[in-house]
C-alpha positions in Angstrom: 84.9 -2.2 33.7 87.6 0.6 34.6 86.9 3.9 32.2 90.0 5.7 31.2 91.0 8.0 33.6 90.8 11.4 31.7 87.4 11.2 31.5 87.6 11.7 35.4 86.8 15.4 36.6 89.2 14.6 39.2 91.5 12.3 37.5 94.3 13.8 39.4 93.2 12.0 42.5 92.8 8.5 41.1 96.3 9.0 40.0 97.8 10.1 43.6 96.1 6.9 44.7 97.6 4.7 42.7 100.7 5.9 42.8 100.7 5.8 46.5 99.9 2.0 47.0 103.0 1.7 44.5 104.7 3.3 47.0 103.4 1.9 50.2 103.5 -1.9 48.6 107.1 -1.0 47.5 108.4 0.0 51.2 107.5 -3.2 52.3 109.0 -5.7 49.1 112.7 -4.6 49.6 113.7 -8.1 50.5 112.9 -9.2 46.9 114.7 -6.7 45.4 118.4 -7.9 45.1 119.3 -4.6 45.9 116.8 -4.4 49.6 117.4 0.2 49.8 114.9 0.0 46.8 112.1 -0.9 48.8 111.3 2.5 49.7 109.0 5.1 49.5 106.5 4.2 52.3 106.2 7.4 54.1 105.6 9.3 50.7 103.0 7.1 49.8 101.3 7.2 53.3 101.1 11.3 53.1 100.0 11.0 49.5 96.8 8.6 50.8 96.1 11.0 53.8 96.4 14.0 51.5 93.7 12.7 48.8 91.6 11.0 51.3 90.9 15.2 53.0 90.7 16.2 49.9 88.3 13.7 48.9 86.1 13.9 51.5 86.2 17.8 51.6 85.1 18.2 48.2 82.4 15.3 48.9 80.7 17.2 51.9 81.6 20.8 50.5 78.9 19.5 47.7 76.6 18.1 50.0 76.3 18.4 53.8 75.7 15.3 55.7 75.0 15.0 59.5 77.9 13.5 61.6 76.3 10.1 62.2 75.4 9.1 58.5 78.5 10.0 57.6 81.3 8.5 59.8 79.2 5.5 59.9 79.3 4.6 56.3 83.0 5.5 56.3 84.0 3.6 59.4 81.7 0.4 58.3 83.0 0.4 54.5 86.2 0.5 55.4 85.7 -2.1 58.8 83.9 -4.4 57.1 86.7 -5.1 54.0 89.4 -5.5 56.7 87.3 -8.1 58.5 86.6 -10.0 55.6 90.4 -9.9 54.4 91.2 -11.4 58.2 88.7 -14.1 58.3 89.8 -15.4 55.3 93.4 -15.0 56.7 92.3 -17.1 59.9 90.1 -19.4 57.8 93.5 -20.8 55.5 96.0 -20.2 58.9 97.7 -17.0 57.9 96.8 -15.6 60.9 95.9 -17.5 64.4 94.1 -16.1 67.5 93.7 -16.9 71.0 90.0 -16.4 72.2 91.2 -13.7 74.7 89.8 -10.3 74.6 93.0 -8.5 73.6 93.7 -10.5 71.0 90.8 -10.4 69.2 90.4 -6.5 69.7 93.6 -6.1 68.1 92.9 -8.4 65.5 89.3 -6.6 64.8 89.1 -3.6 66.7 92.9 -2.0 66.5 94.4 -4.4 64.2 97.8 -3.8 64.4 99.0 -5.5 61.4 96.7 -2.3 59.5 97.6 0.2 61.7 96.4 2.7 58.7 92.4 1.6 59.0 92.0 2.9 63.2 94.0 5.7 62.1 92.1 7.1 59.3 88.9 6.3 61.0 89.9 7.9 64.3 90.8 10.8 61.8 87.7 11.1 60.2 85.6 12.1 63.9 88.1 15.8 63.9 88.2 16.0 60.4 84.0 16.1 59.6 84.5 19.2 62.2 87.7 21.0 60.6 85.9 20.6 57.1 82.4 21.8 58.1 83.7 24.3 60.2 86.5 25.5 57.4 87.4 29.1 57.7 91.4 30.2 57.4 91.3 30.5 60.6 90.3 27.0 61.8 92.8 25.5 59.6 95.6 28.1 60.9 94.4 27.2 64.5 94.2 23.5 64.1 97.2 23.3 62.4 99.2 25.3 65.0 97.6 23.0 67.5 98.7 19.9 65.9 102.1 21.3 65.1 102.5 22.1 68.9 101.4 18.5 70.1 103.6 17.1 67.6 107.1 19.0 68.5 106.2 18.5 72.6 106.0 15.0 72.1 109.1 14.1 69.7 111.7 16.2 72.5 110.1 15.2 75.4 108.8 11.5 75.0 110.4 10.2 71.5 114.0 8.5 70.9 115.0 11.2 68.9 118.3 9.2 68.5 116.3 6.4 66.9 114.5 5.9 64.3 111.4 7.1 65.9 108.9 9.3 63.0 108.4 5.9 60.8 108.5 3.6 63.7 105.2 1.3 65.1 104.4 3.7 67.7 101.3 6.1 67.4 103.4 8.9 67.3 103.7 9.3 63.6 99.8 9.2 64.0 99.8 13.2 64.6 102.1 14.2 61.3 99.9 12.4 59.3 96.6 14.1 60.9 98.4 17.3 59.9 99.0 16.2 56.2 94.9 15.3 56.6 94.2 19.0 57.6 96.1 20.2 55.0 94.4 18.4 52.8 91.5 20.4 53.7 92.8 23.8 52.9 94.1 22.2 49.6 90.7 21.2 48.7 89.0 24.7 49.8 91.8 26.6 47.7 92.0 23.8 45.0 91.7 25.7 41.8 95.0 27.6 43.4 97.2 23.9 43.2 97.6 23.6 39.6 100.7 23.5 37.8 102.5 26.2 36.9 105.3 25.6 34.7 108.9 24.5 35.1 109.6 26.3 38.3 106.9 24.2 40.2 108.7 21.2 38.4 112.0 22.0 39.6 110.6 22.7 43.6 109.5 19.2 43.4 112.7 17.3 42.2 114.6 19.6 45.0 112.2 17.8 47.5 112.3 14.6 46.6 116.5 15.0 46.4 116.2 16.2 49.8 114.0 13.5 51.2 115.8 10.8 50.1 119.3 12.6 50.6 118.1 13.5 54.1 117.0 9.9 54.8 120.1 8.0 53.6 122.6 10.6 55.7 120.6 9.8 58.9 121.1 6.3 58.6 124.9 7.1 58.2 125.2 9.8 60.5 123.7 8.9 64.0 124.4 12.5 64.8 121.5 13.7 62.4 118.7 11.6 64.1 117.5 14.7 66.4 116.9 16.5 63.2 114.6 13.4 61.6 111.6 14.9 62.0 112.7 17.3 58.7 111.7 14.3 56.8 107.7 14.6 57.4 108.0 18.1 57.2 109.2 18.0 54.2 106.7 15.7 53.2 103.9 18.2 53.2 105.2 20.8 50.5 106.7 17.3 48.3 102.8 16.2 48.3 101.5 19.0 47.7 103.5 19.8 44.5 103.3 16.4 43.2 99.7 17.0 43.1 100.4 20.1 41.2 102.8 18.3 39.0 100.4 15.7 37.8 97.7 18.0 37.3 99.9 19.8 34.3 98.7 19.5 31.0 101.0 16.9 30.1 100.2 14.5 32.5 96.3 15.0 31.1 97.6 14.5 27.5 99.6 11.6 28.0 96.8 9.7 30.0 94.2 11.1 27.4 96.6 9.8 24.6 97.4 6.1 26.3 93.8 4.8 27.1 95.1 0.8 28.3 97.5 2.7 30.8 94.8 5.3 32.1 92.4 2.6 32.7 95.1 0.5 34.4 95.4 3.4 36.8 91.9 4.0 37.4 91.5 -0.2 38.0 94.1 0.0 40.4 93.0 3.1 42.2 89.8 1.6 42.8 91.6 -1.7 44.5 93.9 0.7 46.8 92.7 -0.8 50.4 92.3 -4.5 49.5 96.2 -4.3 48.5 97.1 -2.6 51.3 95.2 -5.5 53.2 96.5 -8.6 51.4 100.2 -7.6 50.1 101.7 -9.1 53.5 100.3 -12.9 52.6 101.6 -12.3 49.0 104.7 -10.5 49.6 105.6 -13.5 52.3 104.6 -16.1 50.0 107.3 -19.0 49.6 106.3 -19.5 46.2 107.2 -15.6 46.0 110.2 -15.4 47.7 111.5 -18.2 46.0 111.6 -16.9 42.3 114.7 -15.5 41.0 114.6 -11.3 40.0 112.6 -9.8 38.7 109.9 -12.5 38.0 109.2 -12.7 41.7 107.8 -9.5 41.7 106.0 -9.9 38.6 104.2 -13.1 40.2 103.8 -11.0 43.8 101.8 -8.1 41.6 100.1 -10.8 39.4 98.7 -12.4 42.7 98.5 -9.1 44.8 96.0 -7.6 41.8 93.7 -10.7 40.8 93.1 -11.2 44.7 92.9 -7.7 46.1 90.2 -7.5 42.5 88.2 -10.7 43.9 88.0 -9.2 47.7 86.4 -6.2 46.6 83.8 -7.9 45.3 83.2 -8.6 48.6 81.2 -5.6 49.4 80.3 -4.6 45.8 76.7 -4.0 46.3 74.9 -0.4 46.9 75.2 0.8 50.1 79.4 -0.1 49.9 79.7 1.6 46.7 82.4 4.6 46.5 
């Protein structure tokens, strides 16, 4: 059973989760909105899951070294060995079909490009074991000069910059969010520094998120501003970084300390993050979904979505998979 998040040293973090698989999950459910520019949010939510991952992981090694090996291979596996699970049962009812060719199957298992999040992250992790046992100001200044240098030759020499091209299925958007990762290791070396700080700190944060999604809504209306999309993940960085702030204000801790049933819905939840993310599509596409009037069809897709991405992680709840 869930315990309420306040009782969490780093509640903060269960909290960024959660709120990014809302997110993430809503980004892809606009067609059962009646109103389909609600679905959105996915890029947030991706940067918020990047961000906590680095800092999870920094804090987790920065307490107790572990040699390379060990430690990417119980990362890789964990996370491997849920998506396989979640796509043999998708084969096994006909969600999915292969053809026994190489390519398909290493896409399916290997690279699956339906999850194109799970070979990112764990590609990720090899650099990042380095930049965190490594950390110095320095490495993170060079790294993140390094990244910021790839990033910027590739989008104006190689990218439709008159396209939607930072959100889009290529591997391009691969390199911002390795940069929100590396950030989230300086975060968690200086983390006693990202705390909130009163009603300026507040008011940084909704001048962000007005400029996101003011920024996002005039490039689709103005072709002209595409060249310029790439203001939207940079943005991103500072609009993570102070919501982490903002939810680590005392009020946020009170109100989670004061409502138990909604703190240990969040914690439940945060715990469930990647089997959602790996069953949402099945749920999302559902006929029996799709064909419910507003709003109950999204109550029945997050009724379904939580009881099944609940059973799958039982699917590797046993000692050496535990978090």
């Amino acid at each position: 059973m869930s315990t309420p998040l306040s009782t969490s040293s780093k509640y903060e973090l269960d909290l960024l989760k959660f709120f990014a698989i809302i997110l993430i999950t809503n980004s892809h459910i606009n067609h059962l909105y009646p109103i389909p520019s609600i679905g959105t949010g996915g890029s947030l939510g991706n940067s918020i899951f990047f961000l906590v991952s680095a800092i999870g992981l920094t804090l987790s090694l920065n307490k107790k070294k572990v040699d390379f090996a060990t430690w990417f291979y119980k990362r890789a596996s964990r996370t491997y060995f849920i998506t396989w699970v979640a796509t043999i049962l998708f084969l096994l009812i006909g969600y999915y079909t292969v053809s026994p060719n190489f390519a398909e199957l290493f896409h399916l298992f290997i690279f699956p490009t339906g999850y194109w999040f799970i070979p990112a992250i764990t590609l990720f992790y090899i650099p990042l074991y380095f930049v965190i046992t490594n950390y110095s100001p320095k490495v993170f200044l060079y790294t993140s000069i390094a990244v910021t240098i790839i990033y910027f030759g590739i989008y104006f020499t190689f990218m439709d910059i008159h396209s939607w091209t930072v959100e889009s299925k290529s591997l391009f958007k691969w390199i911002f969010y390795f940069e929100v990762m590396v950030v989230g290791v300086y975060v968690a070396n200086q983390y006693d520094r990202f705390v909130y700080k009163g009603i300026f700190d507040f008011i940084v944060f909704c001048a962000l998120t007005i400029f996101f999604f003011g920024f996002k809504f005039a490039t689709a209306k103005f072709n002209a501003l595409m060249p310029l999309q790439f203001l939207l993940q940079i943005v991103t960085i500072p609009w993570v970084i102070y919501f982490l702030k903002l939810i680590r204000s005392n009020a946020v801790y009170q109100t989670l300390n004061n409502w138990k049933y909604l703190s240990v819905t969040i914690v439940f939840i945060s715990s469930i993050t990647l089997e959602i993310y790996l069953l949402q599509s099945f749920f999302y596409n559902m006929e029996f979904v799709k064909s419910q009037i507003f709003p109950i069809n999204l109550v029945l897709f997050a009724i379904l979505l939580t009881l099944a991405a609940w059973a799958l992680s039982k699917a590797y709840n046993y000692p050496y998979f535990k978090k």
